[in-house]
DSSP file (Angstrom, degrees, kcal/mol; ACC not computed):
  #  RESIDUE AA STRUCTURE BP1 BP2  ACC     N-H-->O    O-->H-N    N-H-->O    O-->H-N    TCO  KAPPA ALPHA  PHI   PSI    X-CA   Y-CA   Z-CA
    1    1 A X              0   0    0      0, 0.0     2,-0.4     0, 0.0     0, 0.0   0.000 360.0 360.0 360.0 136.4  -14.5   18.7    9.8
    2    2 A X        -     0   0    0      2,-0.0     2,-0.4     0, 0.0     0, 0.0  -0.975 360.0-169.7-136.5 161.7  -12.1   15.8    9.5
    3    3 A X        -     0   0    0     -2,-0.4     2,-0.4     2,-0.0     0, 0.0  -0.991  12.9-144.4-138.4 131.4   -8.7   16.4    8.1
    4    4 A X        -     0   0    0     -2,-0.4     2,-0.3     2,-0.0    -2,-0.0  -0.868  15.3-172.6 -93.5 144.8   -6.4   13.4    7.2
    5    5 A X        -     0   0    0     -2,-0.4     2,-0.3     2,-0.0    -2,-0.0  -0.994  19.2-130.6-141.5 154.9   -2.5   13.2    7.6
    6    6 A X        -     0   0    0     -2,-0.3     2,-0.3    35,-0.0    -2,-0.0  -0.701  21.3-157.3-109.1 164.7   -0.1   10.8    6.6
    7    7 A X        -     0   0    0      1,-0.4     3,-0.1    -2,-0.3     8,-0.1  -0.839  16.9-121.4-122.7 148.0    2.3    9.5    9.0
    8    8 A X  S    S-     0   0    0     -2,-0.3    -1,-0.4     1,-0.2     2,-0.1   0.280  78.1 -16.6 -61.1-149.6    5.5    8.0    8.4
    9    9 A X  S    S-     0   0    0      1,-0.1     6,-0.2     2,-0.0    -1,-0.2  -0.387  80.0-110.3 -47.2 131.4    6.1    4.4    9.7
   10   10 A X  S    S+     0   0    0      1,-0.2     2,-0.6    -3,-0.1    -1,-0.1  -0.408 104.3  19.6 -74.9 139.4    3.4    3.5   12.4
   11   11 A X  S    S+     0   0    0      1,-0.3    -1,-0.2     4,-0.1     5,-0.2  -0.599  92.0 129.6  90.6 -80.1    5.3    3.3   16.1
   12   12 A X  S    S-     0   0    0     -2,-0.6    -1,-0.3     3,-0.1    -4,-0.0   0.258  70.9-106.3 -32.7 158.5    8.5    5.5   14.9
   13   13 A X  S >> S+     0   0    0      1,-0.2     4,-2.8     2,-0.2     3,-2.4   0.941 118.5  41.4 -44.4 -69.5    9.3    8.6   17.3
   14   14 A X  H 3> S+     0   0    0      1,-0.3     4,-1.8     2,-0.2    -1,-0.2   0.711 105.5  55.2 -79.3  -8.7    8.2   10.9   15.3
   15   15 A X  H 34 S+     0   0    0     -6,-0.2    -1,-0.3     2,-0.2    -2,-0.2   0.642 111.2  55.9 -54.5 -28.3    5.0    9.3   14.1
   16   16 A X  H X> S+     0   0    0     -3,-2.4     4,-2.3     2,-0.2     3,-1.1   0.774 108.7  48.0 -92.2 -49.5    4.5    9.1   18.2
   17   17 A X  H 3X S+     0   0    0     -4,-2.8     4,-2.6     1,-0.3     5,-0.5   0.981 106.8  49.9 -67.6 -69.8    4.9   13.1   18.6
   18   18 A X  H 3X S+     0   0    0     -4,-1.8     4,-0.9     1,-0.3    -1,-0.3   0.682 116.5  44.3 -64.1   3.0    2.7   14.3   15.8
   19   19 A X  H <>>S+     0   0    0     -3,-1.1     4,-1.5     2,-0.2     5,-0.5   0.655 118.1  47.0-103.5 -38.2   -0.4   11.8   17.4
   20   20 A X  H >X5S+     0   0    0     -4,-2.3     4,-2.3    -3,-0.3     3,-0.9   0.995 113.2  45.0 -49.7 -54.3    0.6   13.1   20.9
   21   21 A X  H 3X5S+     0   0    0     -4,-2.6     4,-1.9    -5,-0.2    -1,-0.2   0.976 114.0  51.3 -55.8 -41.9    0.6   16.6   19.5
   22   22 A X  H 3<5S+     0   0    0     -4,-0.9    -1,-0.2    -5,-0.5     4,-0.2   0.513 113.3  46.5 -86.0   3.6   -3.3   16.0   17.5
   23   23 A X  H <X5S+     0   0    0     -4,-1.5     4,-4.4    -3,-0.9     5,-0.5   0.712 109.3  49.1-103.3 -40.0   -4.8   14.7   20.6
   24   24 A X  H >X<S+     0   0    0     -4,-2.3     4,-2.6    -5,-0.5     3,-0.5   0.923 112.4  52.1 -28.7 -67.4   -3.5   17.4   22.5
   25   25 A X  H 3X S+     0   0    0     -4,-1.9     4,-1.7     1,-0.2    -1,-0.2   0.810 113.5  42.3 -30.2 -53.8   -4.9   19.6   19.8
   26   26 A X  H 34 S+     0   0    0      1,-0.2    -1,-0.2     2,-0.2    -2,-0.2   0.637 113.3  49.6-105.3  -4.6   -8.4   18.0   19.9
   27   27 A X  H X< S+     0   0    0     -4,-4.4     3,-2.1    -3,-0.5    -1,-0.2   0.939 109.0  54.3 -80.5 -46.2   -8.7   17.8   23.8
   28   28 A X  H 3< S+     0   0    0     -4,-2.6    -2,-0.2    -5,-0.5    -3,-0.2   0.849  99.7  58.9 -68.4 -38.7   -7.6   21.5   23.7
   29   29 A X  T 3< S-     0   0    0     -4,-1.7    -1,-0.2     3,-0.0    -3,-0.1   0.812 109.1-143.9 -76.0  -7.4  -11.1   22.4   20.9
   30   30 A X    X   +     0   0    0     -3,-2.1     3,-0.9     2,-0.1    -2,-0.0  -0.036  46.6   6.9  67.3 165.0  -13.2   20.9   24.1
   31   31 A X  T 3  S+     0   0    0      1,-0.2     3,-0.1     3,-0.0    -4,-0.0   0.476 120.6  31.9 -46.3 155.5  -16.3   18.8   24.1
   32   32 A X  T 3  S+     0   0    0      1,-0.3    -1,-0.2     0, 0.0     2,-0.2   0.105  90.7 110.4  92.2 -30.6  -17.5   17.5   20.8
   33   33 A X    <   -     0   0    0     -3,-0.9     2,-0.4    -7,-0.2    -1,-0.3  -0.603  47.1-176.0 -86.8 147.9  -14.4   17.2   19.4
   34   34 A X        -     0   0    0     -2,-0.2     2,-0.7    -3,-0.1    -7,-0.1  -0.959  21.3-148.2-147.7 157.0  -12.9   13.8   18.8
   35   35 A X        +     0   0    0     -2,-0.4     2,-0.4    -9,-0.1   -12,-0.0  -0.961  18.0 175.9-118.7 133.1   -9.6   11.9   17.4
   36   36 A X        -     0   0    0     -2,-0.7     2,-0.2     2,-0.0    -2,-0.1  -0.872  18.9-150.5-144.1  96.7   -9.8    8.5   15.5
   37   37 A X        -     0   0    0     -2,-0.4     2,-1.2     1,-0.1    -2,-0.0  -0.494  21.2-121.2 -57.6 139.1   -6.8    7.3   14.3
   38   38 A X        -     0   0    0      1,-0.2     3,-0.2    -2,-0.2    -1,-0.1  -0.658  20.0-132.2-106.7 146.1   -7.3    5.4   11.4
   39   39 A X  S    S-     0   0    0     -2,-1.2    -1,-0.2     1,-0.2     2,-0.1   0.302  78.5 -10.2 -52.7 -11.0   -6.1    1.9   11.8
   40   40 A X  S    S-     0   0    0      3,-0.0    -1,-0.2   -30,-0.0     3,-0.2  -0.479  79.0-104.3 170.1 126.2   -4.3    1.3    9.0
   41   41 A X        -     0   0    0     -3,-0.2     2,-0.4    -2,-0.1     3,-0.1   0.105  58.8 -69.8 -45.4 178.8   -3.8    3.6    5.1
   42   42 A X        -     0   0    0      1,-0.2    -1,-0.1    16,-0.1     3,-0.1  -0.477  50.9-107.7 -60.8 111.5   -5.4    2.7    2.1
   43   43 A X        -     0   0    0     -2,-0.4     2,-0.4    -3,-0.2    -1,-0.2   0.181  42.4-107.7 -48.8 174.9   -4.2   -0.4    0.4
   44   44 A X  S    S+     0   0    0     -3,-0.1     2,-0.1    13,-0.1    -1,-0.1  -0.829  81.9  52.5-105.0 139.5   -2.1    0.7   -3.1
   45   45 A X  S    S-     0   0    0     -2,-0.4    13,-0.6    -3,-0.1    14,-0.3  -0.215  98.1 -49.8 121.1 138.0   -4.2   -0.2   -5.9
   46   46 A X  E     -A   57   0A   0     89,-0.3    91,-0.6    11,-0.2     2,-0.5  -0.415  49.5-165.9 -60.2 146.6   -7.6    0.0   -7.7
   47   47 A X  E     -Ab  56 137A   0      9,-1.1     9,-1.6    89,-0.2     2,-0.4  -0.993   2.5-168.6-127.6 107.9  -10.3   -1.0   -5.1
   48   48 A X  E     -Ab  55 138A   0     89,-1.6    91,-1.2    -2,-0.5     2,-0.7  -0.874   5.7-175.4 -85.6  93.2  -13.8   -1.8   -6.6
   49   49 A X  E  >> -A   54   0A   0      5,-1.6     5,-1.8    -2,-0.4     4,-0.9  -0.902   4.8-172.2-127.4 106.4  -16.9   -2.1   -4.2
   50   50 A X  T  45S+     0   0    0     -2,-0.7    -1,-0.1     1,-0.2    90,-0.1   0.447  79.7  61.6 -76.9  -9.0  -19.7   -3.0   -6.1
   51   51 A X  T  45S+     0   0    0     88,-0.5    -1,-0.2     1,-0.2    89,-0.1   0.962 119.4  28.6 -96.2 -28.6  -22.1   -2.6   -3.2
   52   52 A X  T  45S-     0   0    0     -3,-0.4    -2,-0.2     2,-0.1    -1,-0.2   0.525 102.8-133.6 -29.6 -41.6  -21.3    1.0   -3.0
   53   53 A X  T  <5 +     0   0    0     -4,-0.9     2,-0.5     1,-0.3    -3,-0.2   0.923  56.4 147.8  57.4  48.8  -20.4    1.2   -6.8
   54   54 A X  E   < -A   49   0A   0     -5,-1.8    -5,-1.6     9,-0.0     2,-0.4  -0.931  33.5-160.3-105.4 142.7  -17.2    3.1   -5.8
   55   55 A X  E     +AC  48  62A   0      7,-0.5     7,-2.9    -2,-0.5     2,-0.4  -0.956  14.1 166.8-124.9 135.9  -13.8    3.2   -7.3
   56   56 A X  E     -A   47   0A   0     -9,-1.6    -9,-1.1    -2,-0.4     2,-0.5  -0.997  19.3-155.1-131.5 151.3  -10.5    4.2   -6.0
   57   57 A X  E    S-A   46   0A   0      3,-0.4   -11,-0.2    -2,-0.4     3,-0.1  -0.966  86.3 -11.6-136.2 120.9   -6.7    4.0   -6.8
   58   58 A X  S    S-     0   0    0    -13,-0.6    -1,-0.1    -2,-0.5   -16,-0.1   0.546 130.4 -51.1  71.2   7.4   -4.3    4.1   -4.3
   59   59 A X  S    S+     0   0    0      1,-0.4     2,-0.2   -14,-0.3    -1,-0.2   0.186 111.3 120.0 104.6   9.2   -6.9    5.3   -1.5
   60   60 A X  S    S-     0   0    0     -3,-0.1     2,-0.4   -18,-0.1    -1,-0.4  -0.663  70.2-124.6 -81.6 152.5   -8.2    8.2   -3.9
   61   61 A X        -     0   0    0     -5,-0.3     2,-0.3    -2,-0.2    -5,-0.3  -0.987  32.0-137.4-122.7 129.3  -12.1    7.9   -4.8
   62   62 A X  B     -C   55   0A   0     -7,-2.9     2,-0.9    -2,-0.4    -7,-0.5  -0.670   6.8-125.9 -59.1 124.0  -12.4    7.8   -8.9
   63   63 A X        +     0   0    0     -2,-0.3     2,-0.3    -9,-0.1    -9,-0.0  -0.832  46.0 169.0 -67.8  81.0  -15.0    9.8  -11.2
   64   64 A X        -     0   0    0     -2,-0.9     5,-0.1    -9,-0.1    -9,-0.1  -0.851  27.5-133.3-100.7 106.8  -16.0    7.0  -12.8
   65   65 A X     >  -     0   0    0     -2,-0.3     4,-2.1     1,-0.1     5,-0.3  -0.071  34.6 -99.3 -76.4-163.6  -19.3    7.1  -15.0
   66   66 A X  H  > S+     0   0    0      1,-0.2     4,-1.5     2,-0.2    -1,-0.1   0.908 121.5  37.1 -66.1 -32.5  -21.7    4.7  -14.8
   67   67 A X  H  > S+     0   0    0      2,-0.2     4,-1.3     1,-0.2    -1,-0.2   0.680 116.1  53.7 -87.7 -32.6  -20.5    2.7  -17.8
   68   68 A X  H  > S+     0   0    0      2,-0.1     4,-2.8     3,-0.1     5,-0.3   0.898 103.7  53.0 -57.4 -29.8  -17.1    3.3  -17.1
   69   69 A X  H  X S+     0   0    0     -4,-2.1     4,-4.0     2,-0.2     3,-0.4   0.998 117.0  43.5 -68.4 -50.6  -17.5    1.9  -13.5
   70   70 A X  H  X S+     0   0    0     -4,-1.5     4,-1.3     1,-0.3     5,-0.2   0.963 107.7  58.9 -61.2 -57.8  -19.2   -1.5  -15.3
   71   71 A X  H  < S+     0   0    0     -4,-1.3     4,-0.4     1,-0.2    -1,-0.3   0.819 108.9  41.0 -38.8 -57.9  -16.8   -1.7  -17.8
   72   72 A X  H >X S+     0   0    0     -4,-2.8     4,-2.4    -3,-0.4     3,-0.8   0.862 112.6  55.7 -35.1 -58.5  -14.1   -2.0  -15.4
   73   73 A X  H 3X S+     0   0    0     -4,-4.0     4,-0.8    -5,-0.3    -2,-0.2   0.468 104.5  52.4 -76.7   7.8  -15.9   -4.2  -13.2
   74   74 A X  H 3< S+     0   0    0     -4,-1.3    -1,-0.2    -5,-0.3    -2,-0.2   0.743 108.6  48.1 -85.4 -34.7  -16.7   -6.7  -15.8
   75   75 A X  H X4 S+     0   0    0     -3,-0.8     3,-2.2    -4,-0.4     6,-0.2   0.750 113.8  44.8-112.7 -40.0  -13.3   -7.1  -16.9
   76   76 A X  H 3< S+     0   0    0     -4,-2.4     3,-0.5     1,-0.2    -3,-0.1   0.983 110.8  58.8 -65.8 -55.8  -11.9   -7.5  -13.2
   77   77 A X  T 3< S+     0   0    0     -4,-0.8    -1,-0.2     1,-0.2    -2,-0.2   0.409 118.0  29.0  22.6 -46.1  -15.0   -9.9  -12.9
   78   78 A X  S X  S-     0   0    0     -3,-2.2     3,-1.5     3,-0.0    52,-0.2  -0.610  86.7-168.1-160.6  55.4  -13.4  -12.2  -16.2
   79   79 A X  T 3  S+     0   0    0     -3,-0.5    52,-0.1     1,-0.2    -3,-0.1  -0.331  72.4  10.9 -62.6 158.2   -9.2  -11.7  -15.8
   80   80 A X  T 3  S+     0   0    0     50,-0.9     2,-1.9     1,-0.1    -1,-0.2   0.203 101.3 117.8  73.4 -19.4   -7.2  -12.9  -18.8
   81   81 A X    <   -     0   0    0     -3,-1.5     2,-0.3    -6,-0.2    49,-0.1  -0.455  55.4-148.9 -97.7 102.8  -10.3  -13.3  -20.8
   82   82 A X        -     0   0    0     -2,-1.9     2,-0.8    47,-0.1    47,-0.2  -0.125  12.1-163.6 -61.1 130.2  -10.5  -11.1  -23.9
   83   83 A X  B     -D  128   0B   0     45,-1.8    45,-1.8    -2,-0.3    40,-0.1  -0.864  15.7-112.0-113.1 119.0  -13.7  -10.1  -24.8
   84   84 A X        -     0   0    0     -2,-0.8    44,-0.4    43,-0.2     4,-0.3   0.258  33.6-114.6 -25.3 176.9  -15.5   -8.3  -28.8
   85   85 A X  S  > S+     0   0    0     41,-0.2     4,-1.3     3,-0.1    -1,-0.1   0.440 124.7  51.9 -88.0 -29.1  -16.6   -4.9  -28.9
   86   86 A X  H  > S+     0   0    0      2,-0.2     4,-1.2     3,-0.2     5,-0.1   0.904 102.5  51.7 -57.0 -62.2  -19.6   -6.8  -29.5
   87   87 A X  H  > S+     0   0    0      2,-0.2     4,-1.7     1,-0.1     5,-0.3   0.892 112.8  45.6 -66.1 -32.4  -19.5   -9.1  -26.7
   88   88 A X  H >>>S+     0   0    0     -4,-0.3     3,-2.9     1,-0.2     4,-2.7   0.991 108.5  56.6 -69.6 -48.4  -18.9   -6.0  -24.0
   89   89 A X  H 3X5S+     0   0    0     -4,-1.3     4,-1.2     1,-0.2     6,-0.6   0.876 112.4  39.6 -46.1 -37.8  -21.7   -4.0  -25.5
   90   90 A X  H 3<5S+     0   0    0     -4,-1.2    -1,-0.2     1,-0.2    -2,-0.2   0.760 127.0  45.1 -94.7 -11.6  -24.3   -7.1  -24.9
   91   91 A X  H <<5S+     0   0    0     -3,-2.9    -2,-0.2    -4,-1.7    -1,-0.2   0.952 130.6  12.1 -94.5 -42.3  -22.4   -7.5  -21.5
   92   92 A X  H  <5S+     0   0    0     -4,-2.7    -3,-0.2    -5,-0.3    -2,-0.2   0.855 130.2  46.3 -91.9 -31.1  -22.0   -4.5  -20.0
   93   93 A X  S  <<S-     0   0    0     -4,-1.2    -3,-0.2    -5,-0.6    -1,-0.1   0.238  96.2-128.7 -99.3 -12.3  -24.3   -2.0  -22.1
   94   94 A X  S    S+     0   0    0     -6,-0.4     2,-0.3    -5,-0.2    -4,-0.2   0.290  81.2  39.6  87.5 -35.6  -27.0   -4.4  -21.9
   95   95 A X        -     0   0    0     -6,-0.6    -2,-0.2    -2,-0.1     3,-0.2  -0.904  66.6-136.4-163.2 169.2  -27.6   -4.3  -26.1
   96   96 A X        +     0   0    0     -2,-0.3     4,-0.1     1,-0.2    -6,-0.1   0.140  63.5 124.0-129.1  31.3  -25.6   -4.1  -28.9
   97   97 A X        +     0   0    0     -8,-0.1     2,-0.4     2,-0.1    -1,-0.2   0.667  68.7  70.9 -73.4  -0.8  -27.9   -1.2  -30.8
   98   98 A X  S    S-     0   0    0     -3,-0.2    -9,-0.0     1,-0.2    -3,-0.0  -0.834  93.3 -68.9-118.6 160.3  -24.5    1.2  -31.0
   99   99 A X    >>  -     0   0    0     -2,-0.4     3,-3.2     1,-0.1     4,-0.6   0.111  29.8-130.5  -3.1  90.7  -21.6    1.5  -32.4
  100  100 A X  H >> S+     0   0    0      1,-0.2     3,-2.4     2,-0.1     4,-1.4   0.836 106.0  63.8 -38.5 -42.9  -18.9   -0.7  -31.8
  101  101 A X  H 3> S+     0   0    0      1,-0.3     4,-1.8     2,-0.2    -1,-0.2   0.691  79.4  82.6 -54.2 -20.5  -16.5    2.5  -31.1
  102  102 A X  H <> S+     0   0    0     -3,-3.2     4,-0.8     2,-0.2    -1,-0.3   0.796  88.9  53.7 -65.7 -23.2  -18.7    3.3  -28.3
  103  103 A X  H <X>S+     0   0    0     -3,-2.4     4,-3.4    -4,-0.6     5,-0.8   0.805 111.9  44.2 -68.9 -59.5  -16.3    0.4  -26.3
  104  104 A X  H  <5S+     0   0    0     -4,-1.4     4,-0.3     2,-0.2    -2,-0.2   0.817 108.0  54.8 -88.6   3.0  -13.2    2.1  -27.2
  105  105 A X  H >X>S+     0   0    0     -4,-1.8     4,-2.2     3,-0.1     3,-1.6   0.895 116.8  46.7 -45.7 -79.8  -14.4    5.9  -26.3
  106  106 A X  H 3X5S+     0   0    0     -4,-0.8     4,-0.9     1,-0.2    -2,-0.2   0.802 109.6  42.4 -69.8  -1.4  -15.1    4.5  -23.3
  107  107 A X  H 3X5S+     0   0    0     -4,-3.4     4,-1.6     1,-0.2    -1,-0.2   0.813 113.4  60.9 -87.3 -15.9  -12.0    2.3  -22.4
  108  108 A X  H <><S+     0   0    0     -3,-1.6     4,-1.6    -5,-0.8    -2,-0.2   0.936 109.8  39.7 -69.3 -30.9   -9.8    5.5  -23.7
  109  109 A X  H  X5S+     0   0    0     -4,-2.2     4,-2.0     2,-0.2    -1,-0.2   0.754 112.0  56.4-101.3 -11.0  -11.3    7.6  -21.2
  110  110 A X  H  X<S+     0   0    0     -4,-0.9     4,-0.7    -5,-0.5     6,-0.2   0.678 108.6  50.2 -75.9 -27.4  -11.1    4.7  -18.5
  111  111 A X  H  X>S+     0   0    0     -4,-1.6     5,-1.7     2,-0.1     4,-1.7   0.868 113.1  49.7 -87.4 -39.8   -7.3    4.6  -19.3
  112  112 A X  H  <5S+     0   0    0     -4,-1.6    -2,-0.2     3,-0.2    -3,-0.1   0.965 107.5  44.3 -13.0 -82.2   -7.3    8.3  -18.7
  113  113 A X  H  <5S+     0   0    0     -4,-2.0    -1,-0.2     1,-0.2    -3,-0.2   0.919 117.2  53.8 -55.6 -43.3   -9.0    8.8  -15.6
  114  114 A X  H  <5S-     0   0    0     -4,-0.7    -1,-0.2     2,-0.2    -2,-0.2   0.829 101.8-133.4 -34.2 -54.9   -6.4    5.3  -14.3
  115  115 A X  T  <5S+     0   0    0     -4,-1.7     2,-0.4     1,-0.1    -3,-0.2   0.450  73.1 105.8  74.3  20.9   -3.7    7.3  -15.5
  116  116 A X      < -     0   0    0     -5,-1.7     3,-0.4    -6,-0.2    -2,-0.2  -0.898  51.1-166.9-157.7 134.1   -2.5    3.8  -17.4
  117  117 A X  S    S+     0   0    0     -2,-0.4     3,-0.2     1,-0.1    -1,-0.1   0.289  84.7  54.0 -88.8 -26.7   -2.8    3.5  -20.4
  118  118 A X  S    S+     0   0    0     -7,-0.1     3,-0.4     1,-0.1    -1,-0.1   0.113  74.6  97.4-113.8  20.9   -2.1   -0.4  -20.3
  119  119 A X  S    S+     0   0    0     -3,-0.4    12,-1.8     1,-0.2     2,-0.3   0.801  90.4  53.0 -60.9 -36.7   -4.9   -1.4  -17.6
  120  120 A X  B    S-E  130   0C   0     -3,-0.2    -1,-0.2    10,-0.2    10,-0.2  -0.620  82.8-155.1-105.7  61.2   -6.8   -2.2  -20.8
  121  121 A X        -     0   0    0      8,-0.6     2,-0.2    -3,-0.4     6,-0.2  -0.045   7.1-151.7 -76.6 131.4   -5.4   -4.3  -23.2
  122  122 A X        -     0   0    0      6,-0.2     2,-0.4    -2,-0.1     6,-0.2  -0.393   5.2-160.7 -82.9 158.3   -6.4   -4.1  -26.6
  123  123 A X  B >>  -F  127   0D   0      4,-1.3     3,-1.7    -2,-0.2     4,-1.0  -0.941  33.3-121.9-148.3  83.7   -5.8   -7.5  -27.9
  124  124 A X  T 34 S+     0   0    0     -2,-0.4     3,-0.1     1,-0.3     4,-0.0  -0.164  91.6  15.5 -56.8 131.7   -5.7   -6.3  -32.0
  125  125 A X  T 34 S+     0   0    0      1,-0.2    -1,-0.3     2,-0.1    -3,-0.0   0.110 131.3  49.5  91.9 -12.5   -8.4   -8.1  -34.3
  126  126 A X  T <4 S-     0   0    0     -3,-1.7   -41,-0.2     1,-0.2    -1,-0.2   0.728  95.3-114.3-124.9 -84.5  -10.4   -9.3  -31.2
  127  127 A X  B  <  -F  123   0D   0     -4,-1.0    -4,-1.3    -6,-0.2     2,-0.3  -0.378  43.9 -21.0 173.6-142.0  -11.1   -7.1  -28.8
  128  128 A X  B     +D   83   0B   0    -45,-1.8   -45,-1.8   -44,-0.4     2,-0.2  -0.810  39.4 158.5-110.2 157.2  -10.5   -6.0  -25.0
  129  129 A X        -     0   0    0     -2,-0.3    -8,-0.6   -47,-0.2   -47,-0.1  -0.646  40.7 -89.7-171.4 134.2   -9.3   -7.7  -21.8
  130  130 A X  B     -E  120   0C   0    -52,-0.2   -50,-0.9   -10,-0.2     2,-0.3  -0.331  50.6-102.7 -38.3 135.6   -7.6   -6.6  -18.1
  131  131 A X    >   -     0   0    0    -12,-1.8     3,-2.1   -13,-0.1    -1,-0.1  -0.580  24.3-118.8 -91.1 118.4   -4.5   -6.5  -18.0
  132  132 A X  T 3  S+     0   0    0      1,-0.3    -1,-0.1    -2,-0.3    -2,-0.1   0.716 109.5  34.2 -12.4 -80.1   -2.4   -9.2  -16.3
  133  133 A X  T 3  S+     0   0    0      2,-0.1    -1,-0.3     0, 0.0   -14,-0.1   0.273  80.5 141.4 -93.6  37.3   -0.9   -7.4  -13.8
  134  134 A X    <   -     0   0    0     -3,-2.1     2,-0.8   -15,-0.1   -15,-0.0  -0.500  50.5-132.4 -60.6 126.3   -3.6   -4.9  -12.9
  135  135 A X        +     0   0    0      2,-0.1   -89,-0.3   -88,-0.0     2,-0.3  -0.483  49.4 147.5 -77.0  65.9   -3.8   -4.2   -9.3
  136  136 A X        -     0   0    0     -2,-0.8     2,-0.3   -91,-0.1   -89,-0.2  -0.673  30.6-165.1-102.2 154.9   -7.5   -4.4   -8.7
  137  137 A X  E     -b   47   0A   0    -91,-0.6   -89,-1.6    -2,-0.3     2,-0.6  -0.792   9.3-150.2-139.0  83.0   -8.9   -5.5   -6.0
  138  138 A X  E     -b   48   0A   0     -2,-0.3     2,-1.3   -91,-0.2   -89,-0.2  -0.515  12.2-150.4 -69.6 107.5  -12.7   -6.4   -6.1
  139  139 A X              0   0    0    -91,-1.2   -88,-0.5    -2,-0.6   -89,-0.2  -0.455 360.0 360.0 -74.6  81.1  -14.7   -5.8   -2.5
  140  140 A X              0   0    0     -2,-1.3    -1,-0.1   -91,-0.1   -91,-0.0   0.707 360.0 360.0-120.1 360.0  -17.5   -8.3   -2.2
């Protein structure tokens, strides 16, 4: 079982007690048992890691489908640059035999799942593009 807890400021007093108290705890459950502090939280921000093909915000792991996850990572891939409904279908989707509105199902439900709504900026008459200040962070 592993069980995370957040700590206040690393080093403060009481930050000091509660790892005194969870090793205490895990010598006390006797062999097998082990404590690994982990070295430092989850940066704040979307995290991509393409070799994994995981997404997370804010140290959270995303349900990202497959074509959302690309979709994202295309766009982090090519900041500032706005891109068709056309051109992401042939980029990301591989072919352009559907619908343009199959881009903007999926960037509505990619601003959903974000929980921001302005990660993905629609750029009217043209198209899509990542959002200036999106805090993504691609791991390659």
């Amino acid at each position: 079982m592993t069980v995370t807890i957040t700590l206040g400021s690393p080093g403060s007093e009481e930050s000091e007690r509660v790892l005194a108290a969870l090793r205490d705890l895990v010598a006390a459950a006797g062999p097998g048992a082990e404590f690994t502090p982990a070295s430092e939280p989850a940066p704040p921000g979307l995290r991509l890691d393409p070799r994994s093909r995981t997404a997370s915000l804010d140290g959270v792991t995303l349900d990202l489908s497959r074509l959302e996850y690309d979709l994202l990572l295309f766009l982090s891939r090519h900041p500032r640059q706005v891109f068709t409904r056309n051109q992401l279908l042939g980029h990301v989707w591989g072919h352009t035999h559907t619908t343009v509105r199959t881009v903007d199902v999926h960037v509505s439900r990619l601003r959903t799942k974000l929980g921001d709504p302005e990660i993905v900026t629609t750029v009217y008459g043209v198209g899509y593009r990542l959002a200036d200040e999106a805090p993504i962070t691609v791991v390659d």
